[in-house]
N, C-alpha and C positions, 0 to 999 in steps of 0.2 A: 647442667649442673654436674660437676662432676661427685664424683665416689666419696669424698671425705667431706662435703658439702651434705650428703643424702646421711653418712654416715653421724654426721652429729645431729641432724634434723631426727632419724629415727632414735638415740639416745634418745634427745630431748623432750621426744613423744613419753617415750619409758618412762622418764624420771617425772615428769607432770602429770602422766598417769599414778604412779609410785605415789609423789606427794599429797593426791587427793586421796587417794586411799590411806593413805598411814594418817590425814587429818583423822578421814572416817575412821581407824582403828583404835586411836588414841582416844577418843569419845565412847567407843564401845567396851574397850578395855576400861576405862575409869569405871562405868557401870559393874564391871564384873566387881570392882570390889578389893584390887592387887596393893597393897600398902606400898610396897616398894616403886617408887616413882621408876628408877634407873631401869626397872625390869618390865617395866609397861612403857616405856620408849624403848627399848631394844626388843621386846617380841613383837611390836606393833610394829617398825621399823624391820625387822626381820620376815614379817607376814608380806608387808608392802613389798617392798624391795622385791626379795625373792619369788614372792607370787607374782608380780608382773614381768618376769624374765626367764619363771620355769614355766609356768602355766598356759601361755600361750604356745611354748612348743612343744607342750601334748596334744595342742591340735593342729599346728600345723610345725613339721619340725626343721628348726632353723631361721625363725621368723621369731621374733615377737612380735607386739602390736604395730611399734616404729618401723621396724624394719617391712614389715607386710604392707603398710602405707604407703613408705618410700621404694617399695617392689625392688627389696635388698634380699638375701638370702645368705645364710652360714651353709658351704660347702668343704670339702676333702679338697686340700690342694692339689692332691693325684689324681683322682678319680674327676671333680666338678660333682659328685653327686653329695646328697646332704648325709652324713655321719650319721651311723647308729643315735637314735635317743640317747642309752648314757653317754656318747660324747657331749655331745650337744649341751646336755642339762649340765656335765660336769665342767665343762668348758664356762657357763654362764655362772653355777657356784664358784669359780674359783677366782671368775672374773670380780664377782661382787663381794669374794672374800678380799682380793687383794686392795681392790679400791677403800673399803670399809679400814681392815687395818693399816693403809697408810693415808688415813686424812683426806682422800683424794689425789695424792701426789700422782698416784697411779693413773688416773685419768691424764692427767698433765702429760708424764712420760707415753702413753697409749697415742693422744694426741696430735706429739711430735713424731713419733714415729708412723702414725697411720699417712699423715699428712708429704715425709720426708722419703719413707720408702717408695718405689718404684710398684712393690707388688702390694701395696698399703696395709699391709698385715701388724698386726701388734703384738704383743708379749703373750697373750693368753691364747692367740690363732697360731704364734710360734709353737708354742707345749704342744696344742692339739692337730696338728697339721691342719688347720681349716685357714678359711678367706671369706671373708665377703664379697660377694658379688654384686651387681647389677640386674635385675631380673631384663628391664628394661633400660631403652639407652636414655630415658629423661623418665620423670613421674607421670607427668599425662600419655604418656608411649602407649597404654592399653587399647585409649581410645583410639586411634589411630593404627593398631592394628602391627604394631614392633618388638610384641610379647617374644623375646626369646630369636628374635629376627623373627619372618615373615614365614613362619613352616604351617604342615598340614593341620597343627591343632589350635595356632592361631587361626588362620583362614575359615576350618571347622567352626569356631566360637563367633566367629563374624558375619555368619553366613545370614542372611536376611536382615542385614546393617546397613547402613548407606556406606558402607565399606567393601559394598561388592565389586 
């Protein structure tokens, strides 16, 4: 599977994560009691969204849920190492600002360019000198022992596997 294949499966992980939660938020918000309908779909939608795209990379950074699944990673195009935190978070706000104020188009353009480039990079890894990467060369690659190619802290994690 290549890179823009993994790269929309981890999106899609996001955004279905995203949509069950902003269900649950919009239920919870009613309860509070917010008269303004527009304003209890947009912090409830603002909670989701942005919580399932900051909040897992304060735990692990450069990952969301999708991307940790699909054993993707957000790195430094110079270095390959994963960006300071606020890149990282500010890279994901800006990504979720621009898709929100253009309807989505912005996905659409992301898309074509992740898909059409060479180094598969799109508009918001362009600002922030970042890439995603591959952790591994396929998703099931863990098992098998191809984390990162075959080095000492793979072989180390395998050790009493049938992978000796």
């Amino acid at each position: 599977m290549n890179s823009f294949e993994r790269r929309i499966r981890a999106f899609s992980i996001d955004m279905s994560f995203s949509t069950v939660l902003f269900l649950i938020l919009v239920f919870i918000v009613n309860l509070i009691g917010i008269e303004n309908s527009t304003v209890k779909l947009l912090l409830s939608a603002s909670i989701a969204y942005y919580g399932v795209l900051l909040v897992p990379n304060l735990i692990s950074r450069g990952q969301t849920f999708g991307k940790r699944n699909q054993k993707m990673r957000v790195v430094n195009i110079k270095t390959n190492e994963v960006p300071n935190l606020a890149i990282v978070l500010l890279r994901e706000i800006v990504k979720g600002t621009l898709m929100i104020a253009s309807y989505g188009v912005y996905l659409l353009i992301c898309g074509i360019m992740v898909n059409s480039r060479k180094d598969g990079r799109s508009i918001h890894d362009l600002i922030f000198q970042t890439k995603v990467i591959p952790i591994t060369r396929y998703v099931s690659d863990k098992d098998e022992g191809y984390v990162l190619g075959q080095g000492a802290s793979a072989k180390k994690n395998l050790e009493g596997s049938s992978h000796d």
